[in-house]
TORKOLKE-133333 format. One record per atom (N, C-alpha, C): residue number from 0; atom name; x, y, z. Coordinates in pm, 1 decimal, decimal comma, padded with zeros to 6 digits, always signed. Example, Ala and Ser with C-alpha at 12.3 -4.5 7.8 and 13.67 -1.06 7.14 Angstrom:
<sites>
<site num="0" atomo="N" px="+01319,0" py="-00569,0" pz="+00780,0"/>
<site num="0" atomo="CA" px="+01230,0" py="-00450,0" pz="+00780,0"/>
<site num="0" atomo="C" px="+01320,0" py="-00330,0" pz="+00780,0"/>
<site num="1" atomo="N" px="+01285,0" py="-00225,0" pz="+00708,0"/>
<site num="1" atomo="CA" px="+01367,0" py="-00106,0" pz="+00714,0"/>
<site num="1" atomo="C" px="+01290,0" py="+00003,0" pz="+00787,0"/>
</sites>
This chain:
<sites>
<site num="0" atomo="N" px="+08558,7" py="-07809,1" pz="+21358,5"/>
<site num="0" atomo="CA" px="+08549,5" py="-07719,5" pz="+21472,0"/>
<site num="0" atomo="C" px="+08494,6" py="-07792,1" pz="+21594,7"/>
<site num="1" atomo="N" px="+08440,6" py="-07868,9" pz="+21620,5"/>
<site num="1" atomo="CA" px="+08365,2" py="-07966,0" pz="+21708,2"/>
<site num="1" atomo="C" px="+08439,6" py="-08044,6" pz="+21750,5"/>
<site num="2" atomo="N" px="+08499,0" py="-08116,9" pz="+21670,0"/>
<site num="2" atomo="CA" px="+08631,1" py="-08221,9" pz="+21740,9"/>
<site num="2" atomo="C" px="+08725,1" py="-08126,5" pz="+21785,7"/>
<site num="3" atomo="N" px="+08751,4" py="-08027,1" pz="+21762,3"/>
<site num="3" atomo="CA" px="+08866,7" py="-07939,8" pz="+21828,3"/>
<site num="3" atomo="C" px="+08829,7" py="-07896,1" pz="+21959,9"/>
<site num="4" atomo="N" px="+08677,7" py="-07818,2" pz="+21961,1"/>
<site num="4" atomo="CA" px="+08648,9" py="-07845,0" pz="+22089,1"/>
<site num="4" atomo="C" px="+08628,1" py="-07922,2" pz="+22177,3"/>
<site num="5" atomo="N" px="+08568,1" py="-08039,5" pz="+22107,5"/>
<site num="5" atomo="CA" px="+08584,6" py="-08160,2" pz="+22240,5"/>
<site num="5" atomo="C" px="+08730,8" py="-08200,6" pz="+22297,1"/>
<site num="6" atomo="N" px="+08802,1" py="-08212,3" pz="+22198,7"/>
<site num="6" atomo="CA" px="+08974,1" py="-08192,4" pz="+22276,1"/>
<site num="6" atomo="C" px="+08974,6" py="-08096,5" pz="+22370,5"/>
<site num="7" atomo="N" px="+08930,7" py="-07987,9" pz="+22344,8"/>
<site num="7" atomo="CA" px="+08942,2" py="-07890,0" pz="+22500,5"/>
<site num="7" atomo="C" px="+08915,1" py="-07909,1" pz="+22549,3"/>
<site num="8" atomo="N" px="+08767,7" py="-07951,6" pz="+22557,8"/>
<site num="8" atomo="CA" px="+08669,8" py="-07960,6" pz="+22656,2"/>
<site num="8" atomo="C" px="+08759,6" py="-08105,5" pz="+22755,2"/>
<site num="9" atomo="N" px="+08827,4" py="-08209,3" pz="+22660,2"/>
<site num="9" atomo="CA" px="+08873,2" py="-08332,8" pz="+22752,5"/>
<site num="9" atomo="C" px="+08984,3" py="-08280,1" pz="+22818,7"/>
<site num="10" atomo="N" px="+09051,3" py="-08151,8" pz="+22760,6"/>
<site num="10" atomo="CA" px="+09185,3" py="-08162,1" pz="+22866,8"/>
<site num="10" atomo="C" px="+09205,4" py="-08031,6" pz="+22932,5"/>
<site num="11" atomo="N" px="+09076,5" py="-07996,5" pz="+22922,0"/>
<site num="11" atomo="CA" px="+09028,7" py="-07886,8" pz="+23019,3"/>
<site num="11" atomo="C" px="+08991,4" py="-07978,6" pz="+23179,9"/>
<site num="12" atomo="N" px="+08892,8" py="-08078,3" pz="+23118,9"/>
<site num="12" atomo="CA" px="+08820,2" py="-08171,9" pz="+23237,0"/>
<site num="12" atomo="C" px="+08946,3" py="-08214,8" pz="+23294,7"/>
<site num="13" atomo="N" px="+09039,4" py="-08302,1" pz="+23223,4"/>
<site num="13" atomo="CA" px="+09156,0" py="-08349,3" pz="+23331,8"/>
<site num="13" atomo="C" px="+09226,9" py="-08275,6" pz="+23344,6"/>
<site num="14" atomo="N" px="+09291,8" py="-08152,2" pz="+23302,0"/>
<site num="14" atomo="CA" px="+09369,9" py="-08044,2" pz="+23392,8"/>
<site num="14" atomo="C" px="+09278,2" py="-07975,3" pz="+23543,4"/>
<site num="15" atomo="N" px="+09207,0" py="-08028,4" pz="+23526,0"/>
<site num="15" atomo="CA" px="+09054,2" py="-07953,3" pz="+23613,4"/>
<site num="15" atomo="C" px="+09062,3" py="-08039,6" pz="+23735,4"/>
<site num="16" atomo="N" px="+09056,4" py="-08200,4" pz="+23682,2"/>
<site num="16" atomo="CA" px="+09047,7" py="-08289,0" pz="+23786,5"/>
<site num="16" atomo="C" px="+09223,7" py="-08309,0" pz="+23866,8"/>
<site num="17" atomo="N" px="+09317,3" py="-08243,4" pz="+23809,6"/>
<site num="17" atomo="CA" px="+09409,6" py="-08279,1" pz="+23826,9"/>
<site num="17" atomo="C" px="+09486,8" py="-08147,1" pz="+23951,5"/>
<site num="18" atomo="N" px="+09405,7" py="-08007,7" pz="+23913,4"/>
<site num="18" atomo="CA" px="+09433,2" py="-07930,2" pz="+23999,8"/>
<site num="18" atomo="C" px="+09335,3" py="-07943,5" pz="+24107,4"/>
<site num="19" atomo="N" px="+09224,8" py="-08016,6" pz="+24077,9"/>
<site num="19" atomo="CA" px="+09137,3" py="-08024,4" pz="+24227,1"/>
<site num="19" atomo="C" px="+09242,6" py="-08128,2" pz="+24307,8"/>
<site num="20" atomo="N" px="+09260,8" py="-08197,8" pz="+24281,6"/>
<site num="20" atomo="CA" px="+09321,7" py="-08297,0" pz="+24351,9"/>
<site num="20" atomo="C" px="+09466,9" py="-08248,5" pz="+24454,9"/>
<site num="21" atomo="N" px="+09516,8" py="-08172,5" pz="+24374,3"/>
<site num="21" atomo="CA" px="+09654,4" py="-08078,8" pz="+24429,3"/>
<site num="21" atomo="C" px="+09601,9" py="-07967,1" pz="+24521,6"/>
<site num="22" atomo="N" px="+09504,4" py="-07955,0" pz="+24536,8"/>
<site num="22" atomo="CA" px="+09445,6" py="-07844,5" pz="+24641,5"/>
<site num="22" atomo="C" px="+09456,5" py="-07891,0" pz="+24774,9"/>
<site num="23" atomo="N" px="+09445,6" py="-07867,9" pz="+24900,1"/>
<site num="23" atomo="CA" px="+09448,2" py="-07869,6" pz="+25024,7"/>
<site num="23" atomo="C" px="+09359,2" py="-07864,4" pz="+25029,9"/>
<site num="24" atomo="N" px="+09266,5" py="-07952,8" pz="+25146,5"/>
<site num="24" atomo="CA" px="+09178,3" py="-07952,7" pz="+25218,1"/>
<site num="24" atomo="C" px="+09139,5" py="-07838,4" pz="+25267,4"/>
<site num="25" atomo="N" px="+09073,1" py="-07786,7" pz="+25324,0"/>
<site num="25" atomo="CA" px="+08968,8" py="-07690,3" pz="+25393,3"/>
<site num="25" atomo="C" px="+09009,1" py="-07708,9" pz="+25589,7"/>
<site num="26" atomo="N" px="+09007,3" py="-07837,3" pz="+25635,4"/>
<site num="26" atomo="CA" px="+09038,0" py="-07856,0" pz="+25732,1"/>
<site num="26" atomo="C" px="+09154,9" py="-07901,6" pz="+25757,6"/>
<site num="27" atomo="N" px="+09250,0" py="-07920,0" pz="+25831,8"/>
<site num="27" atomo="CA" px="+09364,2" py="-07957,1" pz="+25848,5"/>
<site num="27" atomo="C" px="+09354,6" py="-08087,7" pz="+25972,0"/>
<site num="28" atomo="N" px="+09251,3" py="-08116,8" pz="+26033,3"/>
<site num="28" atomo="CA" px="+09190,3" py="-08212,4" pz="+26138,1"/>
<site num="28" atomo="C" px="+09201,5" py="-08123,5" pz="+26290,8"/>
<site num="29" atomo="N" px="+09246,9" py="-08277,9" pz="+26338,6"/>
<site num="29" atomo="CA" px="+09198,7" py="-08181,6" pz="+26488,8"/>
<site num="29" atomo="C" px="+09360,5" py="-08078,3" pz="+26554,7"/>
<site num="30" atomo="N" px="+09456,6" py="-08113,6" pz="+26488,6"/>
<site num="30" atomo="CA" px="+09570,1" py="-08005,8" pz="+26487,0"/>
<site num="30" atomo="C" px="+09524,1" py="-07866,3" pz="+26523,4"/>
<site num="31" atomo="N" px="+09452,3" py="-07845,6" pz="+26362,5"/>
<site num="31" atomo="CA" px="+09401,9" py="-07735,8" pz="+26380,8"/>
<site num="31" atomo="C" px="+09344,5" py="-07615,4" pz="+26427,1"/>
<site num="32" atomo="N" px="+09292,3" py="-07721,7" pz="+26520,0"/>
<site num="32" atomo="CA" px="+09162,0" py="-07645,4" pz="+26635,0"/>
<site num="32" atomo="C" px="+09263,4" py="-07640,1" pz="+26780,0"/>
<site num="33" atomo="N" px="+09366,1" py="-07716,3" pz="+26811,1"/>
<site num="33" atomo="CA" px="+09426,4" py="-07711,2" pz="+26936,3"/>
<site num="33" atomo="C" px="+09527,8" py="-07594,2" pz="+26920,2"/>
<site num="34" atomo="N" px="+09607,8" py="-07529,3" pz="+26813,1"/>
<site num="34" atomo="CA" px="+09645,1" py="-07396,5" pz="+26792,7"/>
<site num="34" atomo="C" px="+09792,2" py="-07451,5" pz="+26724,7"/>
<site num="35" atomo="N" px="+09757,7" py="-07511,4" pz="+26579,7"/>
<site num="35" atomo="CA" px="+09886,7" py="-07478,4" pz="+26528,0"/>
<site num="35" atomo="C" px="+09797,6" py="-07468,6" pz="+26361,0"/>
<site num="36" atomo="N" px="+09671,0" py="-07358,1" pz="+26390,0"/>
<site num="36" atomo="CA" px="+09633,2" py="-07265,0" pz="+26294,3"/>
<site num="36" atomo="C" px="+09767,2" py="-07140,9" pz="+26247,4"/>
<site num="37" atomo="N" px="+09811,8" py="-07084,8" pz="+26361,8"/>
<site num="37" atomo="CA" px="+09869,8" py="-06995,5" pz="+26306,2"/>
<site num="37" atomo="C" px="+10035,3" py="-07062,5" pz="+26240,7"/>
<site num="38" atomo="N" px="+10027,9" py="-07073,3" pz="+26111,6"/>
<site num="38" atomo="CA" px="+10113,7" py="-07082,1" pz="+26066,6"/>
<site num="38" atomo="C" px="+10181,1" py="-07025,5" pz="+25979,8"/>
<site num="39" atomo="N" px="+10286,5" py="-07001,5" pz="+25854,9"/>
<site num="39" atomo="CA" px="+10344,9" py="-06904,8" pz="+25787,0"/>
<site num="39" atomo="C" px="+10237,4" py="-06920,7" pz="+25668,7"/>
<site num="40" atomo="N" px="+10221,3" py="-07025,2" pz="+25628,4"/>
<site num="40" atomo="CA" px="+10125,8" py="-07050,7" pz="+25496,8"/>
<site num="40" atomo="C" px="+09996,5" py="-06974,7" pz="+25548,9"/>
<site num="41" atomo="N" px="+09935,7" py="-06998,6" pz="+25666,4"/>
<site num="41" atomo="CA" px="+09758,4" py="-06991,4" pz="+25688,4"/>
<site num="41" atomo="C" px="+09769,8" py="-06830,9" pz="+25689,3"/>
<site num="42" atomo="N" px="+09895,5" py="-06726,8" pz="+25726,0"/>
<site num="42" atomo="CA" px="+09896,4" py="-06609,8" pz="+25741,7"/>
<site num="42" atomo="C" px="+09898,0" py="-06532,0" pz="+25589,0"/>
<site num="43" atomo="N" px="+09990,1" py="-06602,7" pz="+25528,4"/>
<site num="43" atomo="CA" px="+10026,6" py="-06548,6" pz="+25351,2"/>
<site num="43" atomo="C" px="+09967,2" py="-06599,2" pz="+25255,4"/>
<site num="44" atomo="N" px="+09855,6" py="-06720,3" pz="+25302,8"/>
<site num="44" atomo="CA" px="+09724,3" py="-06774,6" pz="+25214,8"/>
<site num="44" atomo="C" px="+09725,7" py="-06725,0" pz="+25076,0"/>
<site num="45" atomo="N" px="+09701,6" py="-06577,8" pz="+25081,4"/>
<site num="45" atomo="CA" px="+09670,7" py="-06504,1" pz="+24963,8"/>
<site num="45" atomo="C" px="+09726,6" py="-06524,5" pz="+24805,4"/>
<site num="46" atomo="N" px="+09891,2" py="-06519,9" pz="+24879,9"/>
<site num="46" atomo="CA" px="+10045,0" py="-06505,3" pz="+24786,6"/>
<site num="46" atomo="C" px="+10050,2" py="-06655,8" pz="+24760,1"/>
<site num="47" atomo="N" px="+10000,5" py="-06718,4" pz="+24775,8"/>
<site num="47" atomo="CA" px="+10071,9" py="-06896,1" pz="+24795,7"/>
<site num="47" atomo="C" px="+10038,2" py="-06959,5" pz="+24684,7"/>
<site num="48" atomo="N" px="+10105,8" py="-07118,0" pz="+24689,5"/>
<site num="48" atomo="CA" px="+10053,6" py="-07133,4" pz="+24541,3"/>
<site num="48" atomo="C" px="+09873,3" py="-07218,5" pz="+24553,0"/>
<site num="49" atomo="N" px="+09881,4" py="-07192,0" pz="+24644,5"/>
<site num="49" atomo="CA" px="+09698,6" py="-07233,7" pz="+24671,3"/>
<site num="49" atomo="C" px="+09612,2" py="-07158,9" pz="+24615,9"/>
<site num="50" atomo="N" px="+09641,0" py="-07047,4" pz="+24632,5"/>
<site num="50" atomo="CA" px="+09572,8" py="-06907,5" pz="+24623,4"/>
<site num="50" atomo="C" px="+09613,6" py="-06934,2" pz="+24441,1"/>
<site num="51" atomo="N" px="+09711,8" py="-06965,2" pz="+24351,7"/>
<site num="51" atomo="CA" px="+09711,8" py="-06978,9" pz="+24228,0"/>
<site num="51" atomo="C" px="+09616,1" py="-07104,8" pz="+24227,2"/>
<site num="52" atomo="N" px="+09656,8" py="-07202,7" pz="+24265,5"/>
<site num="52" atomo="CA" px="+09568,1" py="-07294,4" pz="+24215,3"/>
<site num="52" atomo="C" px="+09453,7" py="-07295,6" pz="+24231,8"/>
<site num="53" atomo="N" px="+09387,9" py="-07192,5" pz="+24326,2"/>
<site num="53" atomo="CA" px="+09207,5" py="-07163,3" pz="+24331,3"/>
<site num="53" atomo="C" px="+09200,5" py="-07108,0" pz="+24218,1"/>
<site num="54" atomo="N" px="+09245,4" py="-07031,8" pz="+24151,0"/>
<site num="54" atomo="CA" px="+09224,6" py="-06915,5" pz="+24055,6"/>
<site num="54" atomo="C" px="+09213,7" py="-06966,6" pz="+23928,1"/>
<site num="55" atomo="N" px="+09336,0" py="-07056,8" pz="+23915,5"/>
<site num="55" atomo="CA" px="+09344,7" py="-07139,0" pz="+23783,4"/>
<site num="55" atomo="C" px="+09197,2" py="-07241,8" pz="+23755,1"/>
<site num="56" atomo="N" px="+09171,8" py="-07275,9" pz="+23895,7"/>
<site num="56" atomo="CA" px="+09033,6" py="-07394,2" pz="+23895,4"/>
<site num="56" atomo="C" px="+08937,4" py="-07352,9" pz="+23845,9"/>
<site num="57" atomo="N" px="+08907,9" py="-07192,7" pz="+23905,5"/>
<site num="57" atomo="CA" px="+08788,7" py="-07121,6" pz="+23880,6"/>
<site num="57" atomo="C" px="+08792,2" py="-07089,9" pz="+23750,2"/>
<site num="58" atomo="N" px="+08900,6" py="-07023,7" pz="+23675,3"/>
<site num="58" atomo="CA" px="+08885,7" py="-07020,5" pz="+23521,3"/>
<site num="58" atomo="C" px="+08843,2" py="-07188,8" pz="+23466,4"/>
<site num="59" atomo="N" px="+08942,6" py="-07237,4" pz="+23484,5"/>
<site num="59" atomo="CA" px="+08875,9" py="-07368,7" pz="+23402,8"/>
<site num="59" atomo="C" px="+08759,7" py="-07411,8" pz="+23405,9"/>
<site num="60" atomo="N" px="+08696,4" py="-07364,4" pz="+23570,1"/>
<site num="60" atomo="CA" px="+08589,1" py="-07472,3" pz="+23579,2"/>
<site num="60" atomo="C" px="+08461,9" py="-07374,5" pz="+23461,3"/>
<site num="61" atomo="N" px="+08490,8" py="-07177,1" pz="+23455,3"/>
<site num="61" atomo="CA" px="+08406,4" py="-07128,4" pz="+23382,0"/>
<site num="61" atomo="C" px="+08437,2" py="-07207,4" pz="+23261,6"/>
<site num="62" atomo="N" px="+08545,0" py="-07182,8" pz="+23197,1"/>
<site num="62" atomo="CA" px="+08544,5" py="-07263,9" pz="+23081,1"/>
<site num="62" atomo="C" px="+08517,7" py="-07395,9" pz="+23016,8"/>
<site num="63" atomo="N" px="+08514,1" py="-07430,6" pz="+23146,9"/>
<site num="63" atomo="CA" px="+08455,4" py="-07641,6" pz="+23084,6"/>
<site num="63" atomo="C" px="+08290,9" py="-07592,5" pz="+23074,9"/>
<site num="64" atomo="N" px="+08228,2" py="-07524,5" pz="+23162,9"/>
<site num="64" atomo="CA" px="+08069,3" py="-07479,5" pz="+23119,0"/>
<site num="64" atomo="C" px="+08033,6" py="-07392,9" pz="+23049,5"/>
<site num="65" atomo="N" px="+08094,8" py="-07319,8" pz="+22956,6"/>
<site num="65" atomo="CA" px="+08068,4" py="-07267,8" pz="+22857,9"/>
<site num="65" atomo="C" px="+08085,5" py="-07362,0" pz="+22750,3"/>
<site num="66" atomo="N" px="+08208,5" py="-07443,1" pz="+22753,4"/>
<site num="66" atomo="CA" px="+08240,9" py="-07559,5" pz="+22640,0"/>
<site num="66" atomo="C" px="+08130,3" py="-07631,7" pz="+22683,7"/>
<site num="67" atomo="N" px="+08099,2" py="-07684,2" pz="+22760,7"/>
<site num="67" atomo="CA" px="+07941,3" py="-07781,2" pz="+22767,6"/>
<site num="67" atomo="C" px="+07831,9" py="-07725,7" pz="+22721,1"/>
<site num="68" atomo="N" px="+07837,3" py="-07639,7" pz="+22767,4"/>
<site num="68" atomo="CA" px="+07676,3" py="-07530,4" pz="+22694,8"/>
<site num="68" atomo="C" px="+07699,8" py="-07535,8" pz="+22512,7"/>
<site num="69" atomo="N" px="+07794,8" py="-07489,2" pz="+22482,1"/>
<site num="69" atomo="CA" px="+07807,3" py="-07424,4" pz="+22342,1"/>
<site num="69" atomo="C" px="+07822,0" py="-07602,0" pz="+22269,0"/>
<site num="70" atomo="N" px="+07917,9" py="-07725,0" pz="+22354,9"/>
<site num="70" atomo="CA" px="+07861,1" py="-07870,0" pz="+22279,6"/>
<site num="70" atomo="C" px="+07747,7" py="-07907,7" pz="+22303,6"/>
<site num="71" atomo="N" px="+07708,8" py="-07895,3" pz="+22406,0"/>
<site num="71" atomo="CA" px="+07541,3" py="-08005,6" pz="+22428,3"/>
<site num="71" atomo="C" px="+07430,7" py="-07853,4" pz="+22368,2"/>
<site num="72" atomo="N" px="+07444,9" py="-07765,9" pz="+22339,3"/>
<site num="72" atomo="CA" px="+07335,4" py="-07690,4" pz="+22225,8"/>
<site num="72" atomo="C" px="+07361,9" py="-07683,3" pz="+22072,1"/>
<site num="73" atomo="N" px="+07500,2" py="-07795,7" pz="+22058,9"/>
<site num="73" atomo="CA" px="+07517,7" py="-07803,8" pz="+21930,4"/>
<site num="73" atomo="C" px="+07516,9" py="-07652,4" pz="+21841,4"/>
<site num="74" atomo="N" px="+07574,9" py="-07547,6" pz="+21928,0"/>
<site num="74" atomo="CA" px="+07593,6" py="-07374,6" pz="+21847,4"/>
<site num="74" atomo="C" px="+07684,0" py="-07409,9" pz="+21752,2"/>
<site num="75" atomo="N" px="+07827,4" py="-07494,1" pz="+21777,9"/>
<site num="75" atomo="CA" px="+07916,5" py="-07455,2" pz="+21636,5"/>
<site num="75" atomo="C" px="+07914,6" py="-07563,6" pz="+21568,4"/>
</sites>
C-alpha cells in the first residue's frame, strides 16, 4: 500500500509541475497596461481552458498534501 502511494504521490507531483508550467502568466507585460487588456480570452476567462487548468492544479495540489501528510506520518 505505500509503494502504491508513493507512485501517486510521484505522478501527481509531475502532472502538477507539468500543468503549472502550461498556465499563463498573471501579467501579460507592458501590452497590457497600454489597452490590448480587452481581449476575447481576458473577457471569457471563466469558460477557457485556463480556467480548467486552475481547477485541475488546485485538486492536485490538495491531493499531493494529503498524500504527504498521510506518507511523512507513516498512517498506512
Amino acid at each position: 500500500m505505500n509503494l502504491a502511494l508513493t507512485i501517486i504521490f510521484l505522478v501527481i507531483s509531475v502532472v502538477m509541475a507539468v500543468l503549472v508550467l502550461m498556465q499563463e502568466g498573471k501579467n501579460n507585460g507592458l501590452s497590457s497596461s497600454i489597452g490590448g487588456s480587452e481581449t476575447y480570452w481576458s473577457k471569457n476567462k471563466g469558460r477557457s481552458k485556463e480556467s480548467v487548468l486552475v481547477t485541475v492544479t488546485t485538486v492536485l495540489a490538495v491531493l499531493f498534501f494529503v498524500l504527504a501528510l498521510v506518507l511523512g506520518l507513516g498512517i498506512v
